[in-house]
N, C-alpha and C positions, 0 to 999 in steps of 0.2 A: 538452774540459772544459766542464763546463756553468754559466753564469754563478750567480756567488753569490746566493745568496736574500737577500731582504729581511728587514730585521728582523723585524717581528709575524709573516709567513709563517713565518719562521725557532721565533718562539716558540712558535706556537700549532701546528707539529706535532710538538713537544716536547711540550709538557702531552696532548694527544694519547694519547699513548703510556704516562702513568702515571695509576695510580689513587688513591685515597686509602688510606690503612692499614685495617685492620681498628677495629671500634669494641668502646666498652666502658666502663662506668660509670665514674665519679671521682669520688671527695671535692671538693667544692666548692675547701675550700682548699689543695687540690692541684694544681687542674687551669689555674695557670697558663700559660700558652705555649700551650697544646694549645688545636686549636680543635675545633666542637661539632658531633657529630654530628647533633645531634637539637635541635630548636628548646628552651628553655626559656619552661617555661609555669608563671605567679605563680598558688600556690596559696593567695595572702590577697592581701586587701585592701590595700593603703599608701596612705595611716596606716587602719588598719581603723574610726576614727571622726573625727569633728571635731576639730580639736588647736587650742591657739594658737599664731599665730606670734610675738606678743610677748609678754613679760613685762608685766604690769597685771593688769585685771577685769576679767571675765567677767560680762556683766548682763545684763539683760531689762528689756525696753520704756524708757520716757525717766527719766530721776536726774528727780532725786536718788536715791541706791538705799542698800538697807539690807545691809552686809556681813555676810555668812550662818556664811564657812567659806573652805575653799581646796584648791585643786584642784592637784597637783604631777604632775611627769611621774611615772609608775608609781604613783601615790599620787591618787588620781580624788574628786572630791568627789562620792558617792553618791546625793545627794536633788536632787532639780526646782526648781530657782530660778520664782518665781510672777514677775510684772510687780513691778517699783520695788526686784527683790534683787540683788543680786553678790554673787561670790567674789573672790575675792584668787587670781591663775595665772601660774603660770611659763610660759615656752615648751617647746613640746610638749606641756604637760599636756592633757589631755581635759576637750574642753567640756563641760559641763553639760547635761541636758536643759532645755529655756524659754530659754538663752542664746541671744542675736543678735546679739552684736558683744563687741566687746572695746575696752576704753580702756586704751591705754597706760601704762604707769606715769608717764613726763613731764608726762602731762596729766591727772590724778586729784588728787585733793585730801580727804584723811581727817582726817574729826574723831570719832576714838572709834569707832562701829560706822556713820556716817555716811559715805556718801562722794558729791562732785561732780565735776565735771570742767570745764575748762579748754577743752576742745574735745570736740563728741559723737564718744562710740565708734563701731566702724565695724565691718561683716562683712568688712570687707577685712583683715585679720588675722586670719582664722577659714583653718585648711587644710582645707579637707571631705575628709571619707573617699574614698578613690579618687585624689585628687591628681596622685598618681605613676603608681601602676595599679592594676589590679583584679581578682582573684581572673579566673583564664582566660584574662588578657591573656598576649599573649607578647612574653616579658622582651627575648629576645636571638634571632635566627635561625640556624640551623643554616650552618655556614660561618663563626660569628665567633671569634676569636681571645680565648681568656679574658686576662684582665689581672686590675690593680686592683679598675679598677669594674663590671668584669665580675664578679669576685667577689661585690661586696659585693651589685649587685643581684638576684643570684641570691640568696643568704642572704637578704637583705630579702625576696624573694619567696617566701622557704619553704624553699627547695630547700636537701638537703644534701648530697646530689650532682646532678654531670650526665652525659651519654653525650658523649663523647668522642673523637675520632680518636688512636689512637696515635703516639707520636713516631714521625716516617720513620728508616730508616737507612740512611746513606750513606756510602759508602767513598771518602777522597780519596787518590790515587795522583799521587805527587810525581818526575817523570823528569829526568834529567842527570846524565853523567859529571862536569859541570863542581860541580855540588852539594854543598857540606859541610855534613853533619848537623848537625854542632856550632858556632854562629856564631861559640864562642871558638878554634877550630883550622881556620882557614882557609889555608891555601894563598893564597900570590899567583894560581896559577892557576885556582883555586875560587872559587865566590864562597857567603856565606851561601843556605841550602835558607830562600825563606820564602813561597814558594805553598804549600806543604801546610799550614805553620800557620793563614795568611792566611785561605783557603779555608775551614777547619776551623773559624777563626771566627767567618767568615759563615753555615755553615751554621748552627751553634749558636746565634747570633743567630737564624735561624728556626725555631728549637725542635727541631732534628735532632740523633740521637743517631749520632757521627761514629768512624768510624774510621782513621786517618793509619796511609799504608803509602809506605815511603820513606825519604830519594829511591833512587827504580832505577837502577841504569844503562843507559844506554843499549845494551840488547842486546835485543834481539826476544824471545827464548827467555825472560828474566829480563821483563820486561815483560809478555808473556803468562801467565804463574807467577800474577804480582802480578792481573792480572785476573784468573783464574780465582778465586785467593784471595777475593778483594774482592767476586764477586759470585755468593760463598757463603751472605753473612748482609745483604746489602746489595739494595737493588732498583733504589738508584741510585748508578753508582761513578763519580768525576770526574774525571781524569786528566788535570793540568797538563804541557805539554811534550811535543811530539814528533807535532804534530798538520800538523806544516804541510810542506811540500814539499820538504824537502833532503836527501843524503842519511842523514842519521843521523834522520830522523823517523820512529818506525817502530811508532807507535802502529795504524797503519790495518792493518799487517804482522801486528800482535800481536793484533787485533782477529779477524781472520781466521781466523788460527790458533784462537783462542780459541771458534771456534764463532759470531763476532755480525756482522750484517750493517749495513751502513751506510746511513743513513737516507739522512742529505744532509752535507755538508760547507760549508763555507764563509758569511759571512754577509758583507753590502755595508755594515761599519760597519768607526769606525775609532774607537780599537784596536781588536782582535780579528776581525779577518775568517778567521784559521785556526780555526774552530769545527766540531767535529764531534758529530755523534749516530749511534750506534749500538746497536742491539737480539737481542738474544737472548730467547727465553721471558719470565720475569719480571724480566729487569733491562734495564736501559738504560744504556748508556754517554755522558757528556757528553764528550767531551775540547775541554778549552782551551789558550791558546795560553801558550808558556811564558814570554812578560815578564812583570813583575807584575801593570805599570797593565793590559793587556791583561786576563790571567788575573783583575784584581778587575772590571775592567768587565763581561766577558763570566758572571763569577760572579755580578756582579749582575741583571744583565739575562737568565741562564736559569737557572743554577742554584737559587738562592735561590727564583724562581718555581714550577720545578720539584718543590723539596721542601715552597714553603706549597702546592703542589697533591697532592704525597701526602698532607701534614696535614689535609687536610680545607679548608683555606683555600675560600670564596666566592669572593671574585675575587685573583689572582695577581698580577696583571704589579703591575709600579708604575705611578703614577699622574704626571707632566708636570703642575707646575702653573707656570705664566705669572710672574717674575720679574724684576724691574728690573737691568737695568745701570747700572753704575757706571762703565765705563769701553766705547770704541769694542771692538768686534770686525773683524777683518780678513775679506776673502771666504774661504768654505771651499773644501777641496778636493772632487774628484772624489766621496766618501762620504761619508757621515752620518757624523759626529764625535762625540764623546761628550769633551766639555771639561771637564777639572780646574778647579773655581772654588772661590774663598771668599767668605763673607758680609765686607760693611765695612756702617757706617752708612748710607752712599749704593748699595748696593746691591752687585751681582756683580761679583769680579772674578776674569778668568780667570787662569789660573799661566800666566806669561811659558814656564815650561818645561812641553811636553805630551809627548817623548820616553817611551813605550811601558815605558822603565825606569828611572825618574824614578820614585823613593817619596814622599821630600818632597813635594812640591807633592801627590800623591796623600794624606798624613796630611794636608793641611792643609785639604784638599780637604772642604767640608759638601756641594757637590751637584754632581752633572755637569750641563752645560751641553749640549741635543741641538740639533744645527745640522744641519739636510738638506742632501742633496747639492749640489754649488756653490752654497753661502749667499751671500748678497750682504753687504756690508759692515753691521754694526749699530752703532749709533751709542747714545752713554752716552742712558742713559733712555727706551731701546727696551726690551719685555719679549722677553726670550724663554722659552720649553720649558725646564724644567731640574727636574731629579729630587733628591729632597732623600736626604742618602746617612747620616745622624745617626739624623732618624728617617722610615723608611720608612712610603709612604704608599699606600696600594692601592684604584685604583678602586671 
């Protein structure tokens, strides 16, 4: 048996192996979640002229100055201010031609059509055309994840659509005899089915449209069924449970059968070292391990990756960013660890319980904590690597 692969080996001949969806135009205010096939590119100018940034006058050369008129956003004063005139401007409204600065409304002083100031105006309150960007700039690169302000800077740029990668889709297959569908008829010797849900709503979270099939039981023949099914209308199908070495594991049996050959097996983290990929033509099989914590680590760390790389995603993996502790760490074991922690005011602390089927501390759970293989002891207010799990962050 050949030693477990390392993690990023592990991830990166997974992504490997998929492509992104097919592309295709979208409504601007559609195209949420989905990321961009094709760069956007601002076909105007922002702000397409001079604007003010505050509310005051708009004048030319040194005051005392003679109030001419006023200038609103959408509502533009049309004539040339000469030397010694202003307007009266809101913010955003458009400056004037012969204006150079703007005096504040705080520091102005009007008598009738007369106006002075308190302190001289300034161009620093002036937004010049281009600001933001400028007609042929590009807004956003191909590979980024529409949102919010992805939105809005698209619209501000013109665009009222963009091109698009299509949602991926994937099939999560749920295995155990011990499994009850329903979490309100459980059986003393059942326990609640909640990798499939679990699973289903990590994919979702990265914008995949999901199909839940499940739980199987543990039979090869009925497990094999369930893959064929799944990687019918799917490119990528996940299959929690049955991936690991005893004898009622019998995903790799069913895989077989099923026509798909297996990549690699196993990774050198904990949880989740029972990790499988397997491949057929256009689908790929993930299977993970059947504890939860396990099955949401190993979901996070390839699944998730896997399908923002069908999306179109720029870069996959997550992103380790550097973290304060708040309390000691003990030396790690033999593998890479992946630690249940919660934020406090003083920084990380890890959940006293890390047992593989342990939910609580996992819902409590905002980042895992990544410890390489025999970590040495870390001491409160050492940083370490730790993956934020709320909101995902990607190199």
């Amino acid at each position: 048996m050949s030693a477990p692969l390392k993690l990023e080996e592990a991830q990166v001949r997974l992504l490997d192996l998929l492509s992104p969806t097919p592309a295709s135009p979208c409504p601007v205010d559609q195209s949420a979640r989905l990321f961009l096939a094709e760069p956007v590119i601002a076909r105007r100018t922002q702000p397409p002229t001079d604007l003010s940034a505050m509310d005051g006058y708009a004048t030319s050369g040194d005051g005392p100055w003679l109030l001419k008129g006023e200038s609103r956003a959408g509502a533009p004063y049309d004539m040339v201010l000469g030397k010694g005139d202003a307007i009266r401007i809101s913010t955003g409204a458009q400056m004037p031609l012969g204006a150079d600065a703007v005096l504040v409304q705080e520091e102005a002083q009007v008598d009738g059509t007369r106006l002075t100031a308190t302190e001289p105006p300034t161009a620093r309150f002036i937004r010049r055309a281009g600001l933001d960007f400028k007609a042929s700039h590009t807004l956003l690169e191909a590979g980024t994840r529409m949102g919010a302000a992805q939105t809005a800077l698209a619209r501000a740029g013109g665009l009222a659509e963009v091109v698009t990668h299509d949602a991926p889709r994937v099939a999560v297959i749920e295995c155990g005899d011990e499994l009850a569908r329903d979490p309100t008829a459980c059986e003393p010797h059942q326990t609640p089915a909640v990798n499939g849900a679990m699973l289903a709503a990590m994919a979702r979270e990265a914008g995949a449209q999901v199909r839940q099939i499940g739980p199987v039981a543990d039979d090869a023949e009925e497990i094999t069924r369930a893959i064929l099914a799944a990687s019918e209308d799917a490119a990528l199908v996940v299959i929690s449970g049955g991936a690991s070495v005893g004898p009622h594991d019998l995903v790799k049996p069913a895989l077989e059968a099923a026509g798909f050959t297996l990549d690699f097996w196993r990774i050198a983290i904990k949880p989740g070292k029972p990790l499988l990929v397997a491949r057929r033509a256009g689908t790929v099989v993930l299977g993970l391990p059947g504890n939860p914590v396990s099955s949401f680590v190993t979901g996070f760390l390839f699944m998730v990756p896997a399908l923002l790389r069908m999306a179109g995603a720029k870069d996959c993996l997550p992103r380790a960013i550097p973290m304060l502790l708040a309390r000691d760490l003990p030396p790690g074991g033999g593998r890479r660890e992946f630690l249940r922690a919660r934020w406090t005011p003083d920084g990380l602390v890890a959940a006293e319980l890390q047992d593989s089927s342990a939910l609580t501390p996992l819902a409590q759970a905002q980042v895992l904590i990544d410890r390489p293989a025999r970590a040495e002891a870390s001491e409160a207010g050492a940083f370490v690597p730790a993956f934020l799990l709320e909101t995902r962050t990607y190199a």
